[in-house]
C-alpha positions as CSV (number, residue, x, y, z in Angstrom):
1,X,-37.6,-32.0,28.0
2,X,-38.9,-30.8,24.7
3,X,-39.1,-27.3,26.5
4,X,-35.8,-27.0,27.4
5,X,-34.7,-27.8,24.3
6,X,-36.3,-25.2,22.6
7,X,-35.0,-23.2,25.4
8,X,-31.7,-23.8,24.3
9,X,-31.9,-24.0,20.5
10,X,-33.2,-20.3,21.3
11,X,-30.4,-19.0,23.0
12,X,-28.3,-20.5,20.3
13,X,-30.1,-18.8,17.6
14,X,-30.1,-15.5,19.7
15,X,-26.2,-16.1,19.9
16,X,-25.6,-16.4,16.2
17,X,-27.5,-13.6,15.2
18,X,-25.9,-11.5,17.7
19,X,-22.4,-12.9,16.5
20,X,-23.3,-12.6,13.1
21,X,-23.9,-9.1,12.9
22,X,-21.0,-7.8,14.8
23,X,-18.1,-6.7,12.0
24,X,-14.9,-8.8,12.5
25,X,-11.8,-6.6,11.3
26,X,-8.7,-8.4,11.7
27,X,-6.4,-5.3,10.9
28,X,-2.9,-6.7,10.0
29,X,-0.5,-5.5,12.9
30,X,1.7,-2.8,11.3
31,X,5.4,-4.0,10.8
32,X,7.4,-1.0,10.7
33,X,6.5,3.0,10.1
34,X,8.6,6.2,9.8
35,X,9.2,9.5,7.7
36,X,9.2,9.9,4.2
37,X,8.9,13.7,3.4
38,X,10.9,15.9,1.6
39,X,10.1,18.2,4.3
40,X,10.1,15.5,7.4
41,X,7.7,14.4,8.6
42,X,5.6,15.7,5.9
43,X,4.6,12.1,4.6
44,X,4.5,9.1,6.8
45,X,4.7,5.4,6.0
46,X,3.6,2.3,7.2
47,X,4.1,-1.4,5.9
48,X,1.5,-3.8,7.9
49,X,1.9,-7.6,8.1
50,X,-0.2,-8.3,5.0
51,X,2.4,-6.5,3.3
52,X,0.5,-3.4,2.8
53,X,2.3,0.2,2.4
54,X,0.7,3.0,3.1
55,X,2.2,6.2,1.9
56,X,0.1,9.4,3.5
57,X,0.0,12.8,4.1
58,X,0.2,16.2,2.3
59,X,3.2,17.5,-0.7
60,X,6.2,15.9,-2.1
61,X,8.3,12.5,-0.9
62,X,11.7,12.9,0.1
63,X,14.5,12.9,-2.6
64,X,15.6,9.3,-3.1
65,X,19.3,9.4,-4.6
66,X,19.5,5.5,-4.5
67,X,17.4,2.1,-4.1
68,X,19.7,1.6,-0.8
69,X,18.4,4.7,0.4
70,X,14.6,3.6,0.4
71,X,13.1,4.3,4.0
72,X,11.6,0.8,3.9
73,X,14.4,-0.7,2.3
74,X,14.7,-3.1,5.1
75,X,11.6,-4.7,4.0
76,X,11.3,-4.0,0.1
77,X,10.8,-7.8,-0.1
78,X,7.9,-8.2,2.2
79,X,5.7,-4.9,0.1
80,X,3.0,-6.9,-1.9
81,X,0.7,-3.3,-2.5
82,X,1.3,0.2,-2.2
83,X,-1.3,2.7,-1.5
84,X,-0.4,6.1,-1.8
85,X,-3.5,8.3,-0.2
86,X,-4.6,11.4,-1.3
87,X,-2.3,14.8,-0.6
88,X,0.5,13.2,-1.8
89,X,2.3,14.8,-5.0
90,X,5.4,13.2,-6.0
91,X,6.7,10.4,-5.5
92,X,10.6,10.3,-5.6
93,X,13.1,8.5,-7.7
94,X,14.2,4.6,-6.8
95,X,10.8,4.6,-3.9
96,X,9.6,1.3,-5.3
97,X,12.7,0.1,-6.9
98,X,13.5,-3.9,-6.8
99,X,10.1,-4.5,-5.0
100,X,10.2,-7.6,-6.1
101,X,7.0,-8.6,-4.6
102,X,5.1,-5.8,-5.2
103,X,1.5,-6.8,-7.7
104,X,-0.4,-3.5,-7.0
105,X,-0.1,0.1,-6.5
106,X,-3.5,2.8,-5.6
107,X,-2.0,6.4,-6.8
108,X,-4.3,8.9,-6.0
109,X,-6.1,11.5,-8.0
110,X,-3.4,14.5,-7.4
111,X,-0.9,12.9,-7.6
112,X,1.5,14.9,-10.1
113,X,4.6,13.5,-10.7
114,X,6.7,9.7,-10.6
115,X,10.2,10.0,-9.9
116,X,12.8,8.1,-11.7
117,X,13.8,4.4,-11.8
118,X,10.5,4.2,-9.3
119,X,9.2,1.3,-10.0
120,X,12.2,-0.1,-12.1
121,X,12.6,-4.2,-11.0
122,X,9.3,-4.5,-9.6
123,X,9.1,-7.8,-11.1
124,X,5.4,-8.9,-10.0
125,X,4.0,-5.4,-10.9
126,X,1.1,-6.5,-13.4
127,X,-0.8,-3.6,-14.3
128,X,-1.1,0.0,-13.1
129,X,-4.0,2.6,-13.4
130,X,-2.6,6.1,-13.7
131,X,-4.7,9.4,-12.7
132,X,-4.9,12.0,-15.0
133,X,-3.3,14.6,-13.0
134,X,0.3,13.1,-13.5
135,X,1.9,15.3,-15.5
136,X,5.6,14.0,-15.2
137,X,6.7,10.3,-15.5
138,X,11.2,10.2,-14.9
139,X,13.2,8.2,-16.8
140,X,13.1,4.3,-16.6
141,X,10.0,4.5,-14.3
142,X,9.1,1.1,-15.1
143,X,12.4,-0.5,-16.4
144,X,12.3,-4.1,-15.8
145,X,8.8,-4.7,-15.1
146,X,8.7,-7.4,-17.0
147,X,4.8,-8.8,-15.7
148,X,3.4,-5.2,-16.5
149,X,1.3,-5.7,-19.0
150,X,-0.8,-2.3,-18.4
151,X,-0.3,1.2,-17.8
């Protein structure tokens, strides 16, 4: 009896060490993706479940002429963080605007220039940390944000 017991407390232990060191990634499924380039397909998006968008690829953002004209306008309510990767250079006017849910956004090192009215009515926008290499910053960028307490 006592045999078989250890037996099986082995096998359990075996079990949970095995499970234990395997990496669980529970990747958010992605919601909705599409083109955001001022040359096409240049920069792609993608807003997961978590509420994560993911701006990537290389050169500018398309020209934004309105917040109704956002390519993830459809779900501005549901982005909680923007991450814009590396390669990408501007980001156009009204891209953010009236995010209302929006707390954080990554801008990358390279990144040279934020549009106009881009982050205007991001209400829940608390702080942002911009890289050095921005060199233009439009009009009202930031107009309305009335949680950001750092820039």
């Amino acid at each position: 009896m006592q045999k078989t017991m250890k037996k099986t407390l082995s096998i359990i232990l075996a079990i949970l060490m095995i499970v234990t060191t395997v990496p669980f990634a529970f990747a958010a499924d992605v919601v909705a993706s599409g083109a955001c380039g001022a040359n096409g397909d240049n920069l792609t998006w993608s807003l997961d479940s978590d509420g994560l968008l993911t701006i990537s690829g290389e050169g500018k953002m398309q020209a934004i002429f309105s917040y109704t004209e956002q390519p993830w306008e459809d779900y501005e309510r549901d982005i909680k963080e923007v991450v814009v990767e590396e390669g990408v250079t501007t980001i156009g006017d009204y891209a953010f605007y009236d995010c209302e849910s929006l707390t954080s956004i990554d801008l990358p090192e390279g990144l040279t220039t934020i549009g106009n009215s881009v982050f205007s009515y991001c209400r829940s926008l608390t702080s942002i940390d911009l890289p050095e290499s921005i060199t233009t910053i439009g009009n009202d960028a930031f107009y309305y944000c009335n949680s950001l307490t750092r820039i």
